[in-house]
Structures are given as structure tokens and as C-alpha cells.
C-alpha positions as a printed Julia matrix, in Angstrom:
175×3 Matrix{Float64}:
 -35.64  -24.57  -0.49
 -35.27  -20.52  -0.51
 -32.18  -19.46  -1.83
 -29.56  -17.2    0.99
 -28.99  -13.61  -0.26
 -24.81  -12.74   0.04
 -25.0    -8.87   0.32
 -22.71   -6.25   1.17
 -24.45   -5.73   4.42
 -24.09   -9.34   5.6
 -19.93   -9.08   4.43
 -19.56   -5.86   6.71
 -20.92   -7.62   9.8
 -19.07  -10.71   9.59
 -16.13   -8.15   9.0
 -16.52   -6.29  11.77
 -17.64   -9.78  13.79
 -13.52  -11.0   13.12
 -12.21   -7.81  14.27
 -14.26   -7.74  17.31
 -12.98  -11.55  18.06
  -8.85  -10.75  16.81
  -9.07   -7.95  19.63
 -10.87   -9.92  21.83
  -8.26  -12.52  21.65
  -5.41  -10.0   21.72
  -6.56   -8.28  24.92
  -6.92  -12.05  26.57
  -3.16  -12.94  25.2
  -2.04   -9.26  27.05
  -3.91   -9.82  30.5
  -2.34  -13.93  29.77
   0.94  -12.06  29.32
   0.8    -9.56  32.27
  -0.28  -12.49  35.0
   3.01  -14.44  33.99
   5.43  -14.24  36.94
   8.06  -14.05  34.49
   7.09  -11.1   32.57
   8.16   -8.79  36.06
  11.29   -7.48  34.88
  11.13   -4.35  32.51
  12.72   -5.52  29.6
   9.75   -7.78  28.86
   7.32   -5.21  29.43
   9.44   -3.09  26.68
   9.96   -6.17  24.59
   6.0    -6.46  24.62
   5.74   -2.74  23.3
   7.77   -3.0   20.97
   5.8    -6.33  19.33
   2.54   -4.3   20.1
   3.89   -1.43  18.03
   5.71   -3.4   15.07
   2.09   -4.98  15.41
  -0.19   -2.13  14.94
   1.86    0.56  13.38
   4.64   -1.02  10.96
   2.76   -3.14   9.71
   0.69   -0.04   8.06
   4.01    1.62   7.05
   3.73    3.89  10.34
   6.97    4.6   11.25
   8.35    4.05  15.08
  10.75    6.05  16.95
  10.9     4.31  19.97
  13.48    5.77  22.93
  14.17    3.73  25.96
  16.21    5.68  29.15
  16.94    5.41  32.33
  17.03    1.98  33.01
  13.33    0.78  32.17
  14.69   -2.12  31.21
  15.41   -2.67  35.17
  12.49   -2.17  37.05
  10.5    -4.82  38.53
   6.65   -4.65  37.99
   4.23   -6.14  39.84
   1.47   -7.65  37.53
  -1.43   -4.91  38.19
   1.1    -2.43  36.94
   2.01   -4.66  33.76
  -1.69   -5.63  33.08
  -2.84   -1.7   32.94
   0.13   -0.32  31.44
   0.12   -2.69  28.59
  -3.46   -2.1   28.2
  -2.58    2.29  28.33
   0.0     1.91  25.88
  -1.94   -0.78  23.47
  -4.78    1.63  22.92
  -3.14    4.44  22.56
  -1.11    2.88  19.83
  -4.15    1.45  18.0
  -5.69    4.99  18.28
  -2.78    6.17  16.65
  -3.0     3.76  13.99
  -6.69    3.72  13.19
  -7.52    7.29  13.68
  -4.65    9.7   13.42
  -3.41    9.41   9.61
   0.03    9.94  11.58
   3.3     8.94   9.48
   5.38    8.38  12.51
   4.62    7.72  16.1
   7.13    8.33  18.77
   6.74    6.12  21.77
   9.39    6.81  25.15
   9.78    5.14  28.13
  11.75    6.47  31.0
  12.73    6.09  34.25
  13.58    8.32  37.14
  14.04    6.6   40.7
  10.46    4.39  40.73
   8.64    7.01  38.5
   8.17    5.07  34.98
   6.85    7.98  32.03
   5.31    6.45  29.12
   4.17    8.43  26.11
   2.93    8.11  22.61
   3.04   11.06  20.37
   1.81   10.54  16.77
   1.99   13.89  13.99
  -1.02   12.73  12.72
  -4.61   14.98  12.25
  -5.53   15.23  16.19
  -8.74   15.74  17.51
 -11.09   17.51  20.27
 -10.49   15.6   23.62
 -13.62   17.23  25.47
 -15.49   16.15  22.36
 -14.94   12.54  22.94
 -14.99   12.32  26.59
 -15.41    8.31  26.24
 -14.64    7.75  22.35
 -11.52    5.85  21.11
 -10.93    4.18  24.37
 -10.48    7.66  26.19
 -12.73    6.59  29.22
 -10.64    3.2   29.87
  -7.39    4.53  29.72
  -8.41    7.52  32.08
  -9.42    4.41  34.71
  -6.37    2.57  33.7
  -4.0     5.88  35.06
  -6.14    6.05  37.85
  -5.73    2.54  38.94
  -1.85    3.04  38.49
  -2.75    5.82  41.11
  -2.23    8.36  38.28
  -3.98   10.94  35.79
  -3.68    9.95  31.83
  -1.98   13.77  30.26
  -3.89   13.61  26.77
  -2.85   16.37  24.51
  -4.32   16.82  21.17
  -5.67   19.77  18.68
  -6.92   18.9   15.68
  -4.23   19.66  12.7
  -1.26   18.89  15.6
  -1.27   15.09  16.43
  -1.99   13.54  19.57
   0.22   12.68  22.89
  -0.78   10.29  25.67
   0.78   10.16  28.42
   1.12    8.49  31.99
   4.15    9.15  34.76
   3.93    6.35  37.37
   5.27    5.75  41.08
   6.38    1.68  40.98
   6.64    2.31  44.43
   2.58    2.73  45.02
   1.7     0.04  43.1
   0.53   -3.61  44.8
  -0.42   -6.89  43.31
């Protein structure tokens, strides 16, 4: 019987083999979490964030300034709106942890009649959007605005952080 060869090579895949399936079952325990009729009101979509962020940014010693106005808290959001805004804010936030270097991240939510504005700012090292047109989750969360009948503001230079951002009519929006 041949004897099986434990290399580095073999340890990175089945690395990067459980990360793939922990994000694959986070993004199913979001979309499980947007679908659930009692997750409409506001404070549980800011209640999600804020796990999302303690999550994927404190836990790295990132720290959080999170601001709330307005009356998010509020607003009742149909699931479609949940789903994709969940999914917006979650990548943004994991960009900011994995890729920025950023030492804080400041994350508001505000509301203005039925216009919800989310955005993520981190001071971390930036980077050149029209250089990644589709990198870091870029392409998804441009579709994700879109379907929120929306456009995803991404501003970012390298050497000045990054900020993502999304303003959205609750008004437009049907399950």
C-alpha cells in the first residue's frame, strides 16, 4: 500500500475548500433570514448588520462606528429589499475586512420619508474601481442596487479608503 503525501499544497486547498463552504453557508443563513416574514420591520434588518459587522470586522480588532437616524428602525421591508440589502451591505463589509487594512469602518443607515441610505466607509488603503470592474464582489453588488431600482455610489482612491454606498425608495420595491 503507497503511502499519502500531506503537503502544503494539499493544506491550502482544503483551507480555502472550508472558507468556500463557511460563506456558502452564511449567504444560505442571510437569504434563510431575509425570506422570514418576521424579519420585515427595520430593527431586525439593523440588528442583522450589526451581527454581520461584530462578525466580520470586530472580531479582527476593526473598529465599528455604526450611526442609525431617522427612524430605520421603523420601516417595513418587503423581503426582496431585505434579501439584496443584506447581501450589499455583507460584502461590502467583508471587502472592508479582507482587503482594506482599514482600522475603523463607519457603517450609517438613514432614513428620509421611504428613501433608506446605507453606507460603509472604511480608512483603509483603497483601490482603483475601473481596475476591478467585477473583482471583490463589485459586479454583484452593482446588480444588487439595480434590483433595489438603484445605482451602487463606490468611491475609492488608493491611499484614501473606500465608501459604498446605496440610497433606496421602499416605496418602489415589491415582493
Amino acid at each position: 500500500a503507497g503511502s499519502f503525501k500531506h503537503d502544503g499544497d494539499i493544506d491550502t486547498l482544503l483551507a480555502r475548500i472550508g472558507e468556500t463552504s463557511s460563506e456558502s453557508l452564511r449567504s444560505i443563513s442571510d437569504i434563510v433570514w431575509a425570506i422570514d416574514p418576521k424579519n420585515d420591520q427595520g430593527d431586525a434588518l439593523v440588528k442583522r448588520m450589526r451581527r454581520i459587522a461584530n462578525e466580520l470586522l470586530e472580531s479582527k480588532g476593526i473598529e465599528v462606528d455604526f450611526d442609525v437616524s431617522g427612524g430605520v428602525e421603523d420601516l417595513k421591508l418587503p423581503m426582496n429589499a431585505r434579501k439584496e440589502i443584506v447581501l450589499i451591505f455583507k460584502e461590502a463589509v467583508h471587502n472592508a475586512s479582507k482587503y482594506s487594512g482599514a482600522s475603523t469602518v463607519r457603517i450609517t443607515l438613514n432614513r428620509t420619508g421611504a428613501l433608506l441610505g446605507m453606507t460603509i466607509t472604511d480608512d483603509g488603503s483603497g483601490f482603483e474601481p475601473q481596475l476591478h470592474p467585477d473583482g471583490h464582489g463589485l459586479g454583484s453588488m452593482t446588480r444588487r442596487a439595480k434590483a433595489l431600482g438603484t445605482v451602487l455610489d463606490l468611491r475609492s482612491t488608493p491611499g484614501t479608503g473606500t465608501t459604498v454606498g446605496v440610497r433606496i425608495d421602499i416605496t418602489g420595491i415589491r415582493d
